[in-house]
DRENDO-1510 file (C-alpha; in Angstrom, 1 decimal, always signed):
<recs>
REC; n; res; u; v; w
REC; 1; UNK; -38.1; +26.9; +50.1 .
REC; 2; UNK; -37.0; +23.1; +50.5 .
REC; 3; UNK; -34.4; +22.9; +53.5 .
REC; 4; UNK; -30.6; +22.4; +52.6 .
REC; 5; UNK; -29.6; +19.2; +54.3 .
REC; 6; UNK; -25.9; +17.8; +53.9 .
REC; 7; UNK; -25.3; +14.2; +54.2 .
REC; 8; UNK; -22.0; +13.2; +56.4 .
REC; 9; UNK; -21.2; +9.8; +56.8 .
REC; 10; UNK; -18.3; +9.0; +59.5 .
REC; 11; UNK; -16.6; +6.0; +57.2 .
REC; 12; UNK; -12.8; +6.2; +59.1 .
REC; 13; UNK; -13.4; +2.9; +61.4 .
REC; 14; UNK; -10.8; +0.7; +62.1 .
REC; 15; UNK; -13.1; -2.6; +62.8 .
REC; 16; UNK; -10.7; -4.0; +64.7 .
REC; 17; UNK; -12.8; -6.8; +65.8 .
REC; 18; UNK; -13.2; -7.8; +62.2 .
REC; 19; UNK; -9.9; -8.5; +61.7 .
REC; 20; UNK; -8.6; -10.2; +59.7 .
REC; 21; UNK; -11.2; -8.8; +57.2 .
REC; 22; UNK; -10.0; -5.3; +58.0 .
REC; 23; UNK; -6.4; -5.8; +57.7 .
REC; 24; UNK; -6.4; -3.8; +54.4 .
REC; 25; UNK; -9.3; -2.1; +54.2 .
REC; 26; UNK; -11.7; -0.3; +56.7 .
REC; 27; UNK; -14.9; -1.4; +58.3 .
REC; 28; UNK; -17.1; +0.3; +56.1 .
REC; 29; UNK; -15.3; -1.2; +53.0 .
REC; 30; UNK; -15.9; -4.8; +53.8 .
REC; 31; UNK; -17.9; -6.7; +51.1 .
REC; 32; UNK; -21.6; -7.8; +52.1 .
REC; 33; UNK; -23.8; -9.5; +50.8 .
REC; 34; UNK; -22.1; -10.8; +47.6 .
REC; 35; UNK; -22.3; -7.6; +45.7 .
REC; 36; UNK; -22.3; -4.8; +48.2 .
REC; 37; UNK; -19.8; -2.9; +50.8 .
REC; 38; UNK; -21.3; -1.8; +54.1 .
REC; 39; UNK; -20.7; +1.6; +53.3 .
REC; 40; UNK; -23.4; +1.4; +50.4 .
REC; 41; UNK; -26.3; +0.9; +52.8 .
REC; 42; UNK; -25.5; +4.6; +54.2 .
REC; 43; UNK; -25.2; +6.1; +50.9 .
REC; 44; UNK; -28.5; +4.5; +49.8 .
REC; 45; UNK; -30.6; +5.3; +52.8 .
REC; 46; UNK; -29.3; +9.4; +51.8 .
REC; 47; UNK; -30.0; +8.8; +48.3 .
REC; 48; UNK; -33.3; +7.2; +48.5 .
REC; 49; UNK; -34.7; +9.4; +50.5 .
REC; 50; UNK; -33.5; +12.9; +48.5 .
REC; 51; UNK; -30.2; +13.7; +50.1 .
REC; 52; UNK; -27.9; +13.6; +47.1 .
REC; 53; UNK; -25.0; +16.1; +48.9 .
REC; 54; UNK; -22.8; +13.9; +50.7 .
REC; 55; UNK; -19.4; +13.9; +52.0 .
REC; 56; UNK; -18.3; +10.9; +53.1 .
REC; 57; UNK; -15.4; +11.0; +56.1 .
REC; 58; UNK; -12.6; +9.1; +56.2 .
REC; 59; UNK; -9.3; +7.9; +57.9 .
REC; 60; UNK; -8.2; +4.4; +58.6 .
REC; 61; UNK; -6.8; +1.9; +55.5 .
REC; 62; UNK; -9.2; +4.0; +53.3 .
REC; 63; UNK; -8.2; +3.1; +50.1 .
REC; 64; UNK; -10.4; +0.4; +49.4 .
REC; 65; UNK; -13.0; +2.6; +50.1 .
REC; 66; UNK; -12.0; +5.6; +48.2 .
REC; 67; UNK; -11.4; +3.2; +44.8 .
REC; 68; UNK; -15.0; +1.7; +45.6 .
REC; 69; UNK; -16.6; +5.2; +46.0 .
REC; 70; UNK; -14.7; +6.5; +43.0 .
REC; 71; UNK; -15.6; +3.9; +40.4 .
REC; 72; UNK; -19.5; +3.5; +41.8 .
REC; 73; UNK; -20.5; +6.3; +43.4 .
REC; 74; UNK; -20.4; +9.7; +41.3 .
REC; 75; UNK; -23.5; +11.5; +40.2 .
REC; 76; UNK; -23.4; +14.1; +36.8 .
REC; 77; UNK; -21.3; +17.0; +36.6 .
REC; 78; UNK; -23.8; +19.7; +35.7 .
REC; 79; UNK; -25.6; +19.9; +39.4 .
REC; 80; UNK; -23.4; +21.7; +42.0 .
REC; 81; UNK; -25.4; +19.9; +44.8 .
REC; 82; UNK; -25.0; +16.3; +43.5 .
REC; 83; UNK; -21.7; +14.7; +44.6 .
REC; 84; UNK; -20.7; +12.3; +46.8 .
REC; 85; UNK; -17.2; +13.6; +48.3 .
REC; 86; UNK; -14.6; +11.6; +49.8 .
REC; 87; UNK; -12.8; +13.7; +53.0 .
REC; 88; UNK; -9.7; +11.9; +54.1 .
REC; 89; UNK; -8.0; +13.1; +57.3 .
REC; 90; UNK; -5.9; +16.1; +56.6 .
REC; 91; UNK; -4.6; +16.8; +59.9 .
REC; 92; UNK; -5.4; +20.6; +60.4 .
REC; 93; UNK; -3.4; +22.4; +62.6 .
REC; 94; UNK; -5.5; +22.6; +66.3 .
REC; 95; UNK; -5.1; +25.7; +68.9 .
REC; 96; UNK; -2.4; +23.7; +71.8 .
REC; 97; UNK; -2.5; +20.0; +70.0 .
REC; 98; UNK; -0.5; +21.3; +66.5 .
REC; 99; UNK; -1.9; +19.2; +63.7 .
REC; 100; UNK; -3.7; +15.7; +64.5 .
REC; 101; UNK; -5.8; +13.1; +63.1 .
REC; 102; UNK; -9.6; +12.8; +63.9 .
REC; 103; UNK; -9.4; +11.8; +67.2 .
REC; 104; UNK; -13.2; +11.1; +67.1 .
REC; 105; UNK; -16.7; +11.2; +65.4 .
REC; 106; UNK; -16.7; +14.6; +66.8 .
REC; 107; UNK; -13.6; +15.7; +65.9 .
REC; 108; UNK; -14.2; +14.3; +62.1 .
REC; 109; UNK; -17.0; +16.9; +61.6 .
REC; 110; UNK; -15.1; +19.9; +63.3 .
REC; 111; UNK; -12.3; +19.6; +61.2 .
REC; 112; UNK; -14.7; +20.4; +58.4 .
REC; 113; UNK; -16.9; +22.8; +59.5 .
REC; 114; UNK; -15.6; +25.1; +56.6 .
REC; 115; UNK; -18.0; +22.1; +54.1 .
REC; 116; UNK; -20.7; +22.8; +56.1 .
REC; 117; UNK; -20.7; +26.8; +55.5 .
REC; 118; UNK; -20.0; +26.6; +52.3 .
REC; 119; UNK; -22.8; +24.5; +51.5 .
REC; 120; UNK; -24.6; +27.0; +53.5 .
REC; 121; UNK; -26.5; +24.0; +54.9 .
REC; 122; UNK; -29.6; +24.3; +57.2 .
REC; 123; UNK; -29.4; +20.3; +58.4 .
REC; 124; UNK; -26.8; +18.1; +58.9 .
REC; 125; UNK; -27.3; +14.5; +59.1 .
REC; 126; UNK; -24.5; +13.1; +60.4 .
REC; 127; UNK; -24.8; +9.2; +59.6 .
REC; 128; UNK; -22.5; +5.9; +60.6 .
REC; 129; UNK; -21.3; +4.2; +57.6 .
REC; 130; UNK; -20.5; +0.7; +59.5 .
REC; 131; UNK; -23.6; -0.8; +60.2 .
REC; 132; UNK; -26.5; -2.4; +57.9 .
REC; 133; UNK; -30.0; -1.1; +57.6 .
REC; 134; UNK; -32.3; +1.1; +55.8 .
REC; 135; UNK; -33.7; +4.2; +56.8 .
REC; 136; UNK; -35.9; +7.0; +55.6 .
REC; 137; UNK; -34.3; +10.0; +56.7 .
REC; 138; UNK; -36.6; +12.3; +55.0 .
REC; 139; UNK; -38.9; +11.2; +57.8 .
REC; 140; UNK; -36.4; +11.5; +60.4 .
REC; 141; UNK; -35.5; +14.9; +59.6 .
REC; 142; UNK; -39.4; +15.7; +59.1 .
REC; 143; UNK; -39.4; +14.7; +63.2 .
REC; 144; UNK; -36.7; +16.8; +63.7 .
REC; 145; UNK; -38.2; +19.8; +62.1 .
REC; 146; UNK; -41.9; +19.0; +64.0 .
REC; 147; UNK; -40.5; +19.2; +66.9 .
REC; 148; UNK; -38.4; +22.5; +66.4 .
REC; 149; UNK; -35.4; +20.2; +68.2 .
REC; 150; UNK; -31.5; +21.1; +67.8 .
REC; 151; UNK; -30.5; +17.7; +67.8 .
REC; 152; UNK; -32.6; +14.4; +66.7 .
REC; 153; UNK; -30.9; +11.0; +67.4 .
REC; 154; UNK; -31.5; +7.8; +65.8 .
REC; 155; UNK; -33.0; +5.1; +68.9 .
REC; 156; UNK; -33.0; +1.6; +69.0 .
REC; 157; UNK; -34.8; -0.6; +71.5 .
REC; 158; UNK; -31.8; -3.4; +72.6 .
REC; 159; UNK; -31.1; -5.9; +75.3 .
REC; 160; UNK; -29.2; -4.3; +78.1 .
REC; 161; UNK; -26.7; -7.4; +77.8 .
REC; 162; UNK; -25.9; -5.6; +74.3 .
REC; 163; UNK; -26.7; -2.3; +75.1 .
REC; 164; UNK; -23.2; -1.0; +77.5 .
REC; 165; UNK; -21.7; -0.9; +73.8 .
REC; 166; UNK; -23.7; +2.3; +72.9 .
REC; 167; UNK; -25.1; +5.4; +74.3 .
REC; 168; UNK; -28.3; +4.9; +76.3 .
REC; 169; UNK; -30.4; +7.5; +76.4 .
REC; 170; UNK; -33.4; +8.1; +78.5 .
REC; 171; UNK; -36.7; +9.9; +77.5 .
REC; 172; UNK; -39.6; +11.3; +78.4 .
REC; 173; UNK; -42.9; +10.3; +77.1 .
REC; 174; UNK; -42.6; +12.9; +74.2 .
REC; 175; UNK; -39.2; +11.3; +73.4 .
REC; 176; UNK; -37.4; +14.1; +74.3 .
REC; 177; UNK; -34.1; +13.0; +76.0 .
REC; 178; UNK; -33.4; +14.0; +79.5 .
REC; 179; UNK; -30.1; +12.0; +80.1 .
REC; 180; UNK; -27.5; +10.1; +77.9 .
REC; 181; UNK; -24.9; +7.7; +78.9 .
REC; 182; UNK; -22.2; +6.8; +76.6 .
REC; 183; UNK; -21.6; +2.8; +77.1 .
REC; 184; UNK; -22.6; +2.7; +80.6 .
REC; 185; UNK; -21.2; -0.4; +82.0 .
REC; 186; UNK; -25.1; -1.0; +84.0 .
REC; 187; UNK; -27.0; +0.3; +81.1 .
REC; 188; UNK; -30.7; +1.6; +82.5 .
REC; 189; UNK; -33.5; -0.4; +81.1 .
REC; 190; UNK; -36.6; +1.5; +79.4 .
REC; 191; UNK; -39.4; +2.4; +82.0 .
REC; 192; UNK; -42.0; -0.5; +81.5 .
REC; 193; UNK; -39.6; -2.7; +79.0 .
REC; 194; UNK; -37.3; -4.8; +81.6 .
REC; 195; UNK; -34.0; -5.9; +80.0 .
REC; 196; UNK; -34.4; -3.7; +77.2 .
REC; 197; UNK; -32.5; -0.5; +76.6 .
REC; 198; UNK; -32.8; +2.8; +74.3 .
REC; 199; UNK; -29.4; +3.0; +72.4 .
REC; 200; UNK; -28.3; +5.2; +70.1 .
REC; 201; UNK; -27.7; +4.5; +66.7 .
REC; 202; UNK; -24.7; +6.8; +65.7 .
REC; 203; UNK; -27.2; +8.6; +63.6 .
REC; 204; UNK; -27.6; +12.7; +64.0 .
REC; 205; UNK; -29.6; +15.4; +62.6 .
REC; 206; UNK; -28.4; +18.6; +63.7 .
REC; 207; UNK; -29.9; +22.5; +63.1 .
REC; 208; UNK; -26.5; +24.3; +61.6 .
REC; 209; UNK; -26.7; +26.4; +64.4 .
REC; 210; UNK; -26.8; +24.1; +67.3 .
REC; 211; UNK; -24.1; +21.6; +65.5 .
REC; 212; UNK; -21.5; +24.8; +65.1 .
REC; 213; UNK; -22.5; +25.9; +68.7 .
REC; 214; UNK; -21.4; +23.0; +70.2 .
REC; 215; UNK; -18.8; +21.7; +68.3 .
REC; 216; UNK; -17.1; +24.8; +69.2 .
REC; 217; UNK; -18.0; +24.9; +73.1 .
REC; 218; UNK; -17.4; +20.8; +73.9 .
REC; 219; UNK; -14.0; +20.8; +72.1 .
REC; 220; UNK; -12.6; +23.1; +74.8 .
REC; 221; UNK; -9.3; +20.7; +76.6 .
REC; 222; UNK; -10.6; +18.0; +74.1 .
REC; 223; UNK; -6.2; +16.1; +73.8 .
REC; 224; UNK; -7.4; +13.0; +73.4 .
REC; 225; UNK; -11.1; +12.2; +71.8 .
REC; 226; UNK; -14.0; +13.8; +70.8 .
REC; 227; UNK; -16.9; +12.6; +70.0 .
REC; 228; UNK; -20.9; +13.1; +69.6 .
REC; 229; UNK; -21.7; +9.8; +72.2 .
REC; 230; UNK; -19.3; +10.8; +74.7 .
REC; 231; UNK; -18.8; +14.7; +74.6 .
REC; 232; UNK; -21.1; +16.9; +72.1 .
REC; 233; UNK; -24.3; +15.1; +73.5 .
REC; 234; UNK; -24.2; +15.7; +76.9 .
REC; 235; UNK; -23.0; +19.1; +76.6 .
REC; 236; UNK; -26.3; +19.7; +74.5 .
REC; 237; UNK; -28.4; +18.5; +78.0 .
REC; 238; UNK; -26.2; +20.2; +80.3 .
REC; 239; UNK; -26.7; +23.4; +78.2 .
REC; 240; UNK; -30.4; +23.3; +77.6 .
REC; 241; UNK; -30.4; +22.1; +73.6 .
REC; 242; UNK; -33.6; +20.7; +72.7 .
REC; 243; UNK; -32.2; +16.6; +71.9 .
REC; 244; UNK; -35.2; +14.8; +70.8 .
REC; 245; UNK; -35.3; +11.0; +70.2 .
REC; 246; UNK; -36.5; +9.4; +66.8 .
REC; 247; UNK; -37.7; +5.8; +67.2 .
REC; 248; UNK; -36.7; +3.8; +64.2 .
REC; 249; UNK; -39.3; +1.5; +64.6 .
REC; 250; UNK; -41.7; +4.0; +63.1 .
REC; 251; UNK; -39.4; +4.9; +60.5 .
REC; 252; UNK; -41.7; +4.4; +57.5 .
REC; 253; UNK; -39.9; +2.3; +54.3 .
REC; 254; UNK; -41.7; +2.3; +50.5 .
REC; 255; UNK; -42.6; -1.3; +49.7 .
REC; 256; UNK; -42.2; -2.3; +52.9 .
REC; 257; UNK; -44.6; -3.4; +55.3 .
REC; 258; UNK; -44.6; -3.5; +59.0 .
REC; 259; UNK; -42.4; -1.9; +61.9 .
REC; 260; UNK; -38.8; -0.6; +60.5 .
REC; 261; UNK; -36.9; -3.0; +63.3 .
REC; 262; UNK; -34.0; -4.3; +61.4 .
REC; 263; UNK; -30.3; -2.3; +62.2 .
REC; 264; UNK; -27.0; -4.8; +62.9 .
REC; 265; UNK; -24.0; -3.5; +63.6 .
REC; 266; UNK; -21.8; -6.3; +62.1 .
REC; 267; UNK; -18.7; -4.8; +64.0 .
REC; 268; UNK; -17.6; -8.6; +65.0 .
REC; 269; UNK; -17.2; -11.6; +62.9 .
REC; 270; UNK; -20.1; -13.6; +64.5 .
REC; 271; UNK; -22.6; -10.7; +63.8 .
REC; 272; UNK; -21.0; -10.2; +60.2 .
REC; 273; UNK; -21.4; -13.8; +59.2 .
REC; 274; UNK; -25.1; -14.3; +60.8 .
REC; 275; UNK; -25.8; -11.2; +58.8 .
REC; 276; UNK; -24.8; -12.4; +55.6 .
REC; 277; UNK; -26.6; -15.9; +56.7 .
REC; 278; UNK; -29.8; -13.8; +57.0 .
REC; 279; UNK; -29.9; -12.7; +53.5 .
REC; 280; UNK; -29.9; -16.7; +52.2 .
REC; 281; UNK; -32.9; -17.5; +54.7 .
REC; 282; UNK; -36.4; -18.1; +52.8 .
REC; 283; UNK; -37.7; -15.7; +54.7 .
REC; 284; UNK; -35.0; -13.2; +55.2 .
REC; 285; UNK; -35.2; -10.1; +58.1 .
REC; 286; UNK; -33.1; -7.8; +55.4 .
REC; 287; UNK; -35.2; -7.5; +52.1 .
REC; 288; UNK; -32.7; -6.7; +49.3 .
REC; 289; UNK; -35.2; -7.2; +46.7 .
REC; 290; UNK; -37.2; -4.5; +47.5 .
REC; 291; UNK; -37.5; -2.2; +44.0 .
REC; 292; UNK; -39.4; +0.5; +45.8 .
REC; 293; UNK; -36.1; +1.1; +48.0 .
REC; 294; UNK; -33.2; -0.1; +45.6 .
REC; 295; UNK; -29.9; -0.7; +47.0 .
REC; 296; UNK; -27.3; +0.6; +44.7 .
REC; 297; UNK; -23.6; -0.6; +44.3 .
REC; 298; UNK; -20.9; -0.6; +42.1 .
REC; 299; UNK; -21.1; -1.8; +38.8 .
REC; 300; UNK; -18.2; -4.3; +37.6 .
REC; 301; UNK; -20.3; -5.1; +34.4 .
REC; 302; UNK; -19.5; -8.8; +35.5 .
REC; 303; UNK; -21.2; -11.6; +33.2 .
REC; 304; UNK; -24.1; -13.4; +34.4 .
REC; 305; UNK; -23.5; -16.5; +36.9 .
REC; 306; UNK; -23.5; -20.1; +35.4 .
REC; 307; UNK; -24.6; -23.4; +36.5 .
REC; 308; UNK; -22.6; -26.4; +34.2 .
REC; 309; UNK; -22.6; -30.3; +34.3 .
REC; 310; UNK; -25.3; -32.5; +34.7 .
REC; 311; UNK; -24.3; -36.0; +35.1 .
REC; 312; UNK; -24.5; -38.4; +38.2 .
REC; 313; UNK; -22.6; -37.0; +40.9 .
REC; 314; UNK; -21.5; -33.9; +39.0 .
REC; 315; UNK; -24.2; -31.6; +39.2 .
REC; 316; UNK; -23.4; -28.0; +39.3 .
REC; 317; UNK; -26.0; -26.7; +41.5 .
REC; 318; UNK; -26.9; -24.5; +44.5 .
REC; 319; UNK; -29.7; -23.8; +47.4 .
REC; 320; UNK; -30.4; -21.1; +49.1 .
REC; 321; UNK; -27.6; -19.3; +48.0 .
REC; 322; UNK; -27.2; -15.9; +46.7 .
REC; 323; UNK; -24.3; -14.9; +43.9 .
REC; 324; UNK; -22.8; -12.2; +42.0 .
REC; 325; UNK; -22.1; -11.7; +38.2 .
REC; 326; UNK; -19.6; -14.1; +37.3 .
REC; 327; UNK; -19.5; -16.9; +39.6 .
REC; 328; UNK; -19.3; -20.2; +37.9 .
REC; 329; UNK; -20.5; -23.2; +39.5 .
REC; 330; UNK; -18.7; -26.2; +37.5 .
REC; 331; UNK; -19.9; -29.5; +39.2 .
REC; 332; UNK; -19.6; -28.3; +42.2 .
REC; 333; UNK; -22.9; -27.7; +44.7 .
REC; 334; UNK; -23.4; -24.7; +47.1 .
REC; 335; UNK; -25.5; -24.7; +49.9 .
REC; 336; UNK; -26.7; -22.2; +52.4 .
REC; 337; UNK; -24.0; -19.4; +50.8 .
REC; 338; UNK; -23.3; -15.9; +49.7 .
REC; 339; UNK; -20.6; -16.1; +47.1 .
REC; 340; UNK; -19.3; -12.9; +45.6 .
REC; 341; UNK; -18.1; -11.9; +42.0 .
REC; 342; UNK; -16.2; -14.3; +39.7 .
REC; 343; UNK; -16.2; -16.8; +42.2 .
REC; 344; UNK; -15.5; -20.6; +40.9 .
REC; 345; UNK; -16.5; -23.8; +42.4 .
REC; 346; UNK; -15.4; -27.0; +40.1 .
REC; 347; UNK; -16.5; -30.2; +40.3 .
REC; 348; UNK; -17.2; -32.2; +43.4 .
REC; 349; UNK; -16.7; -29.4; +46.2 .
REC; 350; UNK; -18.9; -28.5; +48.5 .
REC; 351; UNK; -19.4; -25.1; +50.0 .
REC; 352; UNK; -22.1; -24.9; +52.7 .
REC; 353; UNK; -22.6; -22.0; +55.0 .
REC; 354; UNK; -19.9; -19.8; +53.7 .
REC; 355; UNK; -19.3; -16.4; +52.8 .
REC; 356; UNK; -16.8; -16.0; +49.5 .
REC; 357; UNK; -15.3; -12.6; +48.5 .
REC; 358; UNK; -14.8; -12.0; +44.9 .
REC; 359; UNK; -12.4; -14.0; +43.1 .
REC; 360; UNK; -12.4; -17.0; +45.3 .
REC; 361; UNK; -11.9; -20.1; +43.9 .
REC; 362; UNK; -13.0; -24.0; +44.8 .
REC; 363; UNK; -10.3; -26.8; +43.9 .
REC; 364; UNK; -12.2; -30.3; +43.2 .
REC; 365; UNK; -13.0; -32.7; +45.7 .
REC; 366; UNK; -12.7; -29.2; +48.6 .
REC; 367; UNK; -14.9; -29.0; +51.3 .
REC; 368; UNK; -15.8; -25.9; +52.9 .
REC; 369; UNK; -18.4; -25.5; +56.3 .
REC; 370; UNK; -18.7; -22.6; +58.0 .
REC; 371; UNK; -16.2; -20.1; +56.2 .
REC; 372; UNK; -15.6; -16.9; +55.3 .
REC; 373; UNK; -12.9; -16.7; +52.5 .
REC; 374; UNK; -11.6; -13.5; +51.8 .
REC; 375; UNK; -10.8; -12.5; +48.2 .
REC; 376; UNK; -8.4; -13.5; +45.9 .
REC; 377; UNK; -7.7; -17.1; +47.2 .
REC; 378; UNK; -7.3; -20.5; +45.4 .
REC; 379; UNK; -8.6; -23.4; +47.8 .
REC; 380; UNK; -6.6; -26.1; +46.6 .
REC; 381; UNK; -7.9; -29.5; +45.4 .
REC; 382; UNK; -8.9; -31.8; +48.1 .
REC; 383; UNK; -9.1; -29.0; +51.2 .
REC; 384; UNK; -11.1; -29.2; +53.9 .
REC; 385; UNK; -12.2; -26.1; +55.9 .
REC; 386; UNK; -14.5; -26.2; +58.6 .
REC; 387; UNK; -14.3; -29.5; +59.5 .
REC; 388; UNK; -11.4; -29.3; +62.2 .
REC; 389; UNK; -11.4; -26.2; +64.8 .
REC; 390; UNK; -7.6; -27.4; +65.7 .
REC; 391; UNK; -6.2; -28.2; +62.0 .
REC; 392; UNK; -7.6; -24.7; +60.9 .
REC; 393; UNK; -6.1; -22.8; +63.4 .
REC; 394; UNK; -2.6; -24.3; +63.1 .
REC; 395; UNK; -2.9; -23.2; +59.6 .
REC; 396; UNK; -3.2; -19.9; +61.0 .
REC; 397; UNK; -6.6; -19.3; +60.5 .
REC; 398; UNK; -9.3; -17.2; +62.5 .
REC; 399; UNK; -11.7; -19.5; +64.2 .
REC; 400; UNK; -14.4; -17.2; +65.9 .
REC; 401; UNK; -16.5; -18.5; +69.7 .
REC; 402; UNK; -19.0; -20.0; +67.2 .
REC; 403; UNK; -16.8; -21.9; +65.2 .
REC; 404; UNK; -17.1; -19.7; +61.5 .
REC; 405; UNK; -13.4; -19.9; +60.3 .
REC; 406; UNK; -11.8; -16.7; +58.3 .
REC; 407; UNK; -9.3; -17.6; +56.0 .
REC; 408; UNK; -7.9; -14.3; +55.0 .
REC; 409; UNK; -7.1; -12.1; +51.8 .
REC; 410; UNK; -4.8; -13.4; +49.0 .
REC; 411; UNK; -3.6; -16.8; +51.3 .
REC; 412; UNK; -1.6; -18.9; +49.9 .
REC; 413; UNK; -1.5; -22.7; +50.8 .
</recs>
């Protein structure tokens, strides 16, 4: 008989450093390229690769995220084992502590341990819902099974000036782990590959067994966190659990060619905004288009974007841009851009290397270089954004180290 596998994805991050994007909403709810959140690349990596049972964990500012999942995410009603399942925090009551919060990725899943059973699940692949990617885990959990292991993690090859933000593991030449350090501040490089690391992804497949084994032995005097990096994990070594290593690179995509080597964890707004630069590249390292793997979203039912005016000096017009339904592009031009739903540009602004959440919209004569705009602003007539690191942040703007200026949700000028 097929194995059971249940999905869990761990959506209850604060993404602080992504702020002011995540003032009202999670990390996992930001938009991404123009049509997406991050949290849809998680659910389609499940979905594409046959694991339609999936509960998806929550905590901080989740309500973005719960509408989002609610209104785009649901499968039929007539298969028990097709949902996708918000889980907010409920704060069960916890022997000594009295009831609490998740206090960690850990912590998330032991607090619903009762989902698991009743799902009666064989595998649990316990996913991060905060980073961008795809991944087969049908192959993945294919490894797992191969090599009989309790616990399969997700391994990345990174440089070790990136790498003290993750756990490090080391293996042996059958990529079984012998040791794991969670953000070591002197990460270990990989035997052979100087100034490169093995880092964990966040991503878990774990035999039932094992998972409810060690959930219940590592949480022992756990007051303050708990967590798979920096408790459940090396309690698996120090007990004898068979942790294997999967290396994405040979995770296999359909319609894709070549090694599997793209993952970004967009977790600050430098990496978001290069990310979303990517996409608008000829040559792009994330393939969106790809119809053997689709990447599903929600549907808004938005009308199709439009292009109008045509006369000297009022063109409307855009390169190397991507848009969603709805965006109107009145005699304006866009370069270099990911603009989001219903977005309007009108005649004689310029937007060039910008990101624009849905409903934005482009007074005449503005000039924008370099932004990210969050939703449901009106850049007035004239406005220049970009241009000046000093006037931007005395208008109480975000300007990151590379100089990409957030201007945040529902500003008014």
């Amino acid at each position: 008989m097929k194995p059971r596998v249940l999905g869990m994805i761990l959506a209850g991050g604060q993404g602080s450093r992504l702020a002011p994007l995540t003032l009202k909403r999670s990390k996992p709810a930001v938009p991404f390229g123009s049509k997406y959140r991050i949290i849809d690349f998680a659910i389609n990596n499940f979905i594409n690769s046959g694991v339609f049972s999936i509960y998806v964990l929550t905590q901080y500012k989740a309500q973005s995220l719960t509408e989002h999942i609610q209104r785009g995410w649901r499968f039929g009603t007539f298969l028990s084992d097709y949902f996708i399942t918000l889980v907010p925090a409920q704060m069960y009551r916890m022997e000594e502590l009295g009831p609490v919060w998740y206090r960690g990725t850990a912590d998330a899943v032991y607090q619903n341990m009762h989902l698991i059973e009743n799902y009666e699940a064989d595998y649990i692949a316990i996913f991060s819902g905060d980073h961008i990617y795809k991944m087969n885990v049908e192959h993945m959990l294919q490894s797992h099974i191969d090599n009989r292991a309790d616990l399969t993690i997700a391994a990345y090859p990174m440089p070790q000036s990136q790498a003290h933000q993750f756990g490090v593991m080391h293996v042996d030449n059958r990529w079984k782990v012998t040791d794991f350090l969670e953000k070591p501040k002197d990460p270990p490089s990989i035997p052979g590959q100087e100034g490169m690391s093995l880092t964990s992804m966040g991503n878990y497949i774990f035999s039932r067994r094992a998972l409810e084994e060690l959930l219940e032995a590592s949480i022992s005097g756990q007051k303050d966190g708990f967590d798979f990096g920096g408790d459940v994990i090396p309690r698996a070594l120090s007990d004898g659990y068979h942790v294997q290593a999967y290396d994405f690179h040979r995770n296999p995509i359909p319609g894709q060619s070549g090694a599997n080597t793209y993952w970004r964890d967009v977790g600050t707004l430098d990496a978001y905004f290069a990310a979303n630069m990517d996409l608008v590249s000829v040559n792009p390292e994330f393939d969106i288009y790809n119809p053997a793997w689709p990447l599903r979203t929600s549907s808004e039912f938005s009308p199709p974007a439009k292009f109008v005016h045509e006369s000297d000096g009022r063109k409307g017009q855009a390169f190397n841009s991507i848009m969603a339904g709805g965006a109107i592009i009145s005699g304006g031009t866009v370069r270099d851009s990911v603009l989001g739903r219903s977005v309007r540009v009108h005649s004689y602004a310029l937007v060039e290397n910008c990101v624009l959440f849905d409903d934005v919209e482009v007074g005449r004569h503005a000039k924008l270089k370099n932004v990210i705009v969050d939703k449901d602003v009106t850049i007035p007539a004239g406005m220049e954004i970009g241009m000046n690191a000093e006037h931007d942040r005395d208008r109480g703007f975000t300007v990151t180290e590379s100089g990409v200026v957030v201007v945040p949700k529902s500003y008014v000028f």
